[in-house]
LUMTI-247319 format. One line per field, with one value per atom (N, C-alpha, C, O): residue number from 1; z, x, y; residue in three letters. Coordinates in nm, 4 decimals, padded with zeros to 6 digits, m for minus. Layout:
nr	c(NUM:...)
Z	c(Z:...)
X	c(X:...)
Y	c(Y:...)
rest	c(Ala:...)
# end
This chain:
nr	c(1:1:1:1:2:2:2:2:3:3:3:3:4:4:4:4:5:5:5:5:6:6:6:6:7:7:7:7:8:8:8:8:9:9:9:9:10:10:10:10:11:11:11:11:12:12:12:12:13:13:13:13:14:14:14:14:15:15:15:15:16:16:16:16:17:17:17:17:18:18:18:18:19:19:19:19:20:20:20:20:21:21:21:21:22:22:22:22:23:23:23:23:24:24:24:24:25:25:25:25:26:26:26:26:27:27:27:27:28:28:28:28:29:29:29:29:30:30:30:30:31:31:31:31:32:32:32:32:33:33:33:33:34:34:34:34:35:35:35:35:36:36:36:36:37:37:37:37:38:38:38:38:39:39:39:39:40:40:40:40:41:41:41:41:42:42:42:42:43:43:43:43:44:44:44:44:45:45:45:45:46:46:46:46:47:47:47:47:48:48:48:48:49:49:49:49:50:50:50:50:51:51:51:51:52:52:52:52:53:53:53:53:54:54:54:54:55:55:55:55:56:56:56:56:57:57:57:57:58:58:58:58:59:59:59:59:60:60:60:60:61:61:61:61:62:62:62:62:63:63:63:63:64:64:64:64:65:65:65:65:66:66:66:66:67:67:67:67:68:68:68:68:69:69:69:69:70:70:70:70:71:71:71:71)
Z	c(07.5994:07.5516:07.5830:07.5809:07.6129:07.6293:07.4848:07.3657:07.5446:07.3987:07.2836:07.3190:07.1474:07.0917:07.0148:06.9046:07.0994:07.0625:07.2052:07.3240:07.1075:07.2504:07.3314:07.2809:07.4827:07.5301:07.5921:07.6312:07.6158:07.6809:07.8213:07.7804:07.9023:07.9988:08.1330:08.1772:08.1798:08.2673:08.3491:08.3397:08.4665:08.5685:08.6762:08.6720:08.7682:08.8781:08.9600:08.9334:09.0781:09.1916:09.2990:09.2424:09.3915:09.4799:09.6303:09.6368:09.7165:09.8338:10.0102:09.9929:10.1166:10.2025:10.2738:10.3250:10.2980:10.3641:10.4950:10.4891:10.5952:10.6811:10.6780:10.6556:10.7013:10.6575:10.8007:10.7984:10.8932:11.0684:11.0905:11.0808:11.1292:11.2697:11.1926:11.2587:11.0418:11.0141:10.8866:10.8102:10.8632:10.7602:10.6353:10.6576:10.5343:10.4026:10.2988:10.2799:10.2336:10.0982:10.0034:10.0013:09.9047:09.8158:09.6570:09.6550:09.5406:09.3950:09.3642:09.3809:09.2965:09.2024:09.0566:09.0018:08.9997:08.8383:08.7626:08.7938:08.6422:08.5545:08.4853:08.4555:08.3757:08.2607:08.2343:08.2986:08.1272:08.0910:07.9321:07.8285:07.9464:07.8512:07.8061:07.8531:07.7402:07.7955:07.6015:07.5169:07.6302:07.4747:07.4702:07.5524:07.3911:07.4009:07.2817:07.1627:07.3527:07.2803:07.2485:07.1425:07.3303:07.2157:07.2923:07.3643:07.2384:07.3394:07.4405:07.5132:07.5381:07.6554:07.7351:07.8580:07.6597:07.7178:07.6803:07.5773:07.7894:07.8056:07.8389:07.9464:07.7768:07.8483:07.8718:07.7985:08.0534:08.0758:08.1096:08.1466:08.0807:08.1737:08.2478:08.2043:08.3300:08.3845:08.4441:08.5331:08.3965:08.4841:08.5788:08.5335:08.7137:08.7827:08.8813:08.9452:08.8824:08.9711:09.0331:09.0105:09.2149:09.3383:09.4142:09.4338:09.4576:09.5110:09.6062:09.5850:09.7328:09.8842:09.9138:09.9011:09.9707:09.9665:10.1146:10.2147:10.1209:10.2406:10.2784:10.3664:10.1653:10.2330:10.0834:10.1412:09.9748:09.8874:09.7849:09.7882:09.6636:09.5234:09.4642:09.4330:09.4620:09.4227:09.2478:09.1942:09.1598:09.0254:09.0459:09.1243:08.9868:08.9621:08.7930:08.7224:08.7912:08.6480:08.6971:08.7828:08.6656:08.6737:08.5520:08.4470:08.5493:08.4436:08.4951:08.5737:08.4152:08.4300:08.3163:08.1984:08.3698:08.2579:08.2936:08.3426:08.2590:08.2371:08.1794:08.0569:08.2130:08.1893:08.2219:08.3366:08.0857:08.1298:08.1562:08.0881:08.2675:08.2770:08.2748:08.3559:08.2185:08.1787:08.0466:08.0063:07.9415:07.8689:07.7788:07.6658)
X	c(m17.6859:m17.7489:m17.8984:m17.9603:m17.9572:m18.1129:m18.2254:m18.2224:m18.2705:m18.3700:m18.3782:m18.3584:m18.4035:m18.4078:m18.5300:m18.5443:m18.6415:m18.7762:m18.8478:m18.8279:m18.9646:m19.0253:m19.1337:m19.2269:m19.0944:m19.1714:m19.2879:m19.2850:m19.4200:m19.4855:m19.5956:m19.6457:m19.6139:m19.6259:m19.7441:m19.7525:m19.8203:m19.9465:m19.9364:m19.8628:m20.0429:m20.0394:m20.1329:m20.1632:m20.1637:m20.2573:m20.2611:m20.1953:m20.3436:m20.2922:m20.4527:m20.5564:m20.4592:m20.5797:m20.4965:m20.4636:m20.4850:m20.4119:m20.4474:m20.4846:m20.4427:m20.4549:m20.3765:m20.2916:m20.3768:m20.2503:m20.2623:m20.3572:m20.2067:m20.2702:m20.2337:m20.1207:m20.3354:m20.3165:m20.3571:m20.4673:m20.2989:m20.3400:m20.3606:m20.4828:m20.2990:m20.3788:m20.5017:m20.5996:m20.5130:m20.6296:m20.5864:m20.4997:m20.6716:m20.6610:m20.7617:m20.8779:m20.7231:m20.7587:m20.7330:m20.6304:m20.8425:m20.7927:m20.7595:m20.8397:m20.6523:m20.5920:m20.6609:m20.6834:m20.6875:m20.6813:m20.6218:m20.6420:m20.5126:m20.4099:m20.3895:m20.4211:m20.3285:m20.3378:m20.2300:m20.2352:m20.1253:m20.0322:m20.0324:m20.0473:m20.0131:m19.9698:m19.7844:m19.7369:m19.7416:m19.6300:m19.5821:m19.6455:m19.4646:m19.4133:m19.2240:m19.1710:m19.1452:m18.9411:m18.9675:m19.0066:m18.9020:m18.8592:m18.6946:m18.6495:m18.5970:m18.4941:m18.4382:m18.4696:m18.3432:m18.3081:m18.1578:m18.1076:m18.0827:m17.9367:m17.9627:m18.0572:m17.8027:m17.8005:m17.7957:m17.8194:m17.7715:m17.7332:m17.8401:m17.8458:m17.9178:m17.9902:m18.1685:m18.2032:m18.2581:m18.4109:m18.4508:m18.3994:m18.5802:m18.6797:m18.7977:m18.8617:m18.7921:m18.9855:m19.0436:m18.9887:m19.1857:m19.2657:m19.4463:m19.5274:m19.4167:m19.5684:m19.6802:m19.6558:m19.7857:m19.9116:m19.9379:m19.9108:m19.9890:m20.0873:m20.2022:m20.1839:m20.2882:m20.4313:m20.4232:m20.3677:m20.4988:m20.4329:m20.6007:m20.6278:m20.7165:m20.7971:m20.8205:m20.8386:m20.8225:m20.8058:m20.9414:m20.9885:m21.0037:m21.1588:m21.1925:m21.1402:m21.2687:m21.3254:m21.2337:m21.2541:m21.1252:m21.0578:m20.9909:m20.9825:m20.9514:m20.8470:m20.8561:m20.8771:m20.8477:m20.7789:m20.6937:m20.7170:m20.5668:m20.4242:m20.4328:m20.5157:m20.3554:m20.2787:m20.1490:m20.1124:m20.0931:m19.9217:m19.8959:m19.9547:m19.7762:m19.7246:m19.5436:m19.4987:m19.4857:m19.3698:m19.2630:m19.3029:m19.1555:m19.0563:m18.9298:m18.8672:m18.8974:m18.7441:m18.6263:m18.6470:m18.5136:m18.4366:m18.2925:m18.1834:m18.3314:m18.2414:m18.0908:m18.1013:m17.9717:m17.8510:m17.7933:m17.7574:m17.7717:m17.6702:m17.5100:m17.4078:m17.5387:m17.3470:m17.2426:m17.2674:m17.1406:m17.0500:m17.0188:m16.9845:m17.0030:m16.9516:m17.0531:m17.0201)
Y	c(11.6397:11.7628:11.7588:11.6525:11.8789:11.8787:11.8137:11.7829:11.8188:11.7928:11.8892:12.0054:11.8716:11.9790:11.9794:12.0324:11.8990:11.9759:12.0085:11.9827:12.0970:12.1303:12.0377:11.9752:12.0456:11.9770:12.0221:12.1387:11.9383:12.0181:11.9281:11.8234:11.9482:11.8932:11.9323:12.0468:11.8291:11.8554:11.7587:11.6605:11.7965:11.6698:11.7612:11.8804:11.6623:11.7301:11.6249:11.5243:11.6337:11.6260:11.6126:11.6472:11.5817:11.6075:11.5174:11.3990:11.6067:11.5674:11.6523:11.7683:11.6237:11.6864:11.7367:11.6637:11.8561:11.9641:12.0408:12.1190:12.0441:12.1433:12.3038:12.3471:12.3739:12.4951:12.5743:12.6291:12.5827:12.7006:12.6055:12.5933:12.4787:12.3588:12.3248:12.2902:12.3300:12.2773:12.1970:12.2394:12.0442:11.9839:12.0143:12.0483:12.0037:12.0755:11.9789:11.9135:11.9795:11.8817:11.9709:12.0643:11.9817:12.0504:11.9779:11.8569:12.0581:11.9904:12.0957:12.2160:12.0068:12.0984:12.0640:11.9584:12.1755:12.0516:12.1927:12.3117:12.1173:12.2434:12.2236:12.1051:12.3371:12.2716:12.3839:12.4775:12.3173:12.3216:12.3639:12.3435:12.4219:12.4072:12.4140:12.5147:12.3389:12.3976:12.3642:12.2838:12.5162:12.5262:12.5324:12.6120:12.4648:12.4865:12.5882:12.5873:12.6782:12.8024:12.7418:12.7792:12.6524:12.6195:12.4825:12.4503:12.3835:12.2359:12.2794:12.1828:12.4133:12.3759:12.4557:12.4553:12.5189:12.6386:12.5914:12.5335:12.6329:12.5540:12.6451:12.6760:12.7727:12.8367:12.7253:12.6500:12.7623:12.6474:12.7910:12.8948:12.7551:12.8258:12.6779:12.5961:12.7209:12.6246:12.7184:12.7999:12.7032:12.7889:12.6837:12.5725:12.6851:12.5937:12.6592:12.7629:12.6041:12.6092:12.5510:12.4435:12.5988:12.5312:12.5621:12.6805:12.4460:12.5346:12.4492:12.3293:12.5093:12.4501:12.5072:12.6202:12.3580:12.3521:12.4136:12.3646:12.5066:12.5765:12.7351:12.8188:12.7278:12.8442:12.9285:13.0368:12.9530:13.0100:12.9633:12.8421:13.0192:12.9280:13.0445:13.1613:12.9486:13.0145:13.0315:12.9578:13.1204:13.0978:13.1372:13.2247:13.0829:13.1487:13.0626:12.9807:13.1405:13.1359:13.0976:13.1736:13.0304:13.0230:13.0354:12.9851:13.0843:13.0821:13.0756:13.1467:12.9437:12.9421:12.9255:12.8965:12.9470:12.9356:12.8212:12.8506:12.7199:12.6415:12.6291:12.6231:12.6236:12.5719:12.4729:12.4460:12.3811:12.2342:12.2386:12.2463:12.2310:12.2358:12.1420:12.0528:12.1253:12.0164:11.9742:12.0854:11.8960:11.8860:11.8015:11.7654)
rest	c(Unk:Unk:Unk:Unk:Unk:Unk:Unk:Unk:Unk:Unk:Unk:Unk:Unk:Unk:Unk:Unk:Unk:Unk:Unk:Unk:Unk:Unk:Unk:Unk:Unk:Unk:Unk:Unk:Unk:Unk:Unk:Unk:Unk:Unk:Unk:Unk:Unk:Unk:Unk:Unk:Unk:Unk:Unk:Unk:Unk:Unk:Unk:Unk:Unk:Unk:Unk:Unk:Unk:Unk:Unk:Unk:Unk:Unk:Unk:Unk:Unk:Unk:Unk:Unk:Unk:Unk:Unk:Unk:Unk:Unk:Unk:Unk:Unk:Unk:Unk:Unk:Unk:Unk:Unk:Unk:Unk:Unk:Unk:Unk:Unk:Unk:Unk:Unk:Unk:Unk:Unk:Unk:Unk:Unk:Unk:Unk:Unk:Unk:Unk:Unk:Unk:Unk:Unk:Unk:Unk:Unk:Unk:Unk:Unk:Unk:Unk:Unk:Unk:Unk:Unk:Unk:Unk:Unk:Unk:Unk:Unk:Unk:Unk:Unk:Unk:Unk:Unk:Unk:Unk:Unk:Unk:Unk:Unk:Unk:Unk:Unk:Unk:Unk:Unk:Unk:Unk:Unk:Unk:Unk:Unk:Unk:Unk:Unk:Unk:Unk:Unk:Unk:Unk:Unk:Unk:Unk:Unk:Unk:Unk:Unk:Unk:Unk:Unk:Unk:Unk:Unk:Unk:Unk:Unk:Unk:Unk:Unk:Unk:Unk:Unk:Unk:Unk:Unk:Unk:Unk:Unk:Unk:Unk:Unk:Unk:Unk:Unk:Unk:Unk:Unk:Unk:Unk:Unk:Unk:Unk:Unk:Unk:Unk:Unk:Unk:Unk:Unk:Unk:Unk:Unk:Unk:Unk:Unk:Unk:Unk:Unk:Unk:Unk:Unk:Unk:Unk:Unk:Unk:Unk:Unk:Unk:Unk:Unk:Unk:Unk:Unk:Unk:Unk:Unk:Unk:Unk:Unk:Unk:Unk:Unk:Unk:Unk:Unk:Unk:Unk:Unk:Unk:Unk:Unk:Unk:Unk:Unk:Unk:Unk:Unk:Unk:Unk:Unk:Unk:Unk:Unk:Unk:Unk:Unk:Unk:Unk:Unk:Unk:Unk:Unk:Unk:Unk:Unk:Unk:Unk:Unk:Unk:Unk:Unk:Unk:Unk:Unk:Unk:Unk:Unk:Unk:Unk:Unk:Unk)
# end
């Protein structure tokens, strides 16, 4: 069964990516959260910040909905 408290969760990141034939250092970093709504069922949602040095800085929000399947 999933957990039945809520969890909550961060982490980040600093890495290099190429972006058009060009190399780029990335810092990234999220935070988190999976609330469980029954044993088998998990709302997450995570925000993260993404800012690629010399060119963009991303946000997004993600949500998902989790189901454990099997017994």
């Amino acid at each position: 069964a999933l957990s039945s408290a809520v969890q909550l969760f961060a982490g980040g990141a600093t890495y290099s990516d190429t972006e058009a034939g060009m190399i780029r250092r990335v810092d990234s970093a999220f935070v988190g959260a999976a609330v469980p709504i029954s044993a088998r069922l998990r709302l997450q949602i995570v925000a993260d910040h993404e800012v690629r040095r010399t060119s963009y800085t991303r946000d997004g929000i993600g949500l998902g909905l989790h189901w454990r399947f099997g017994p």
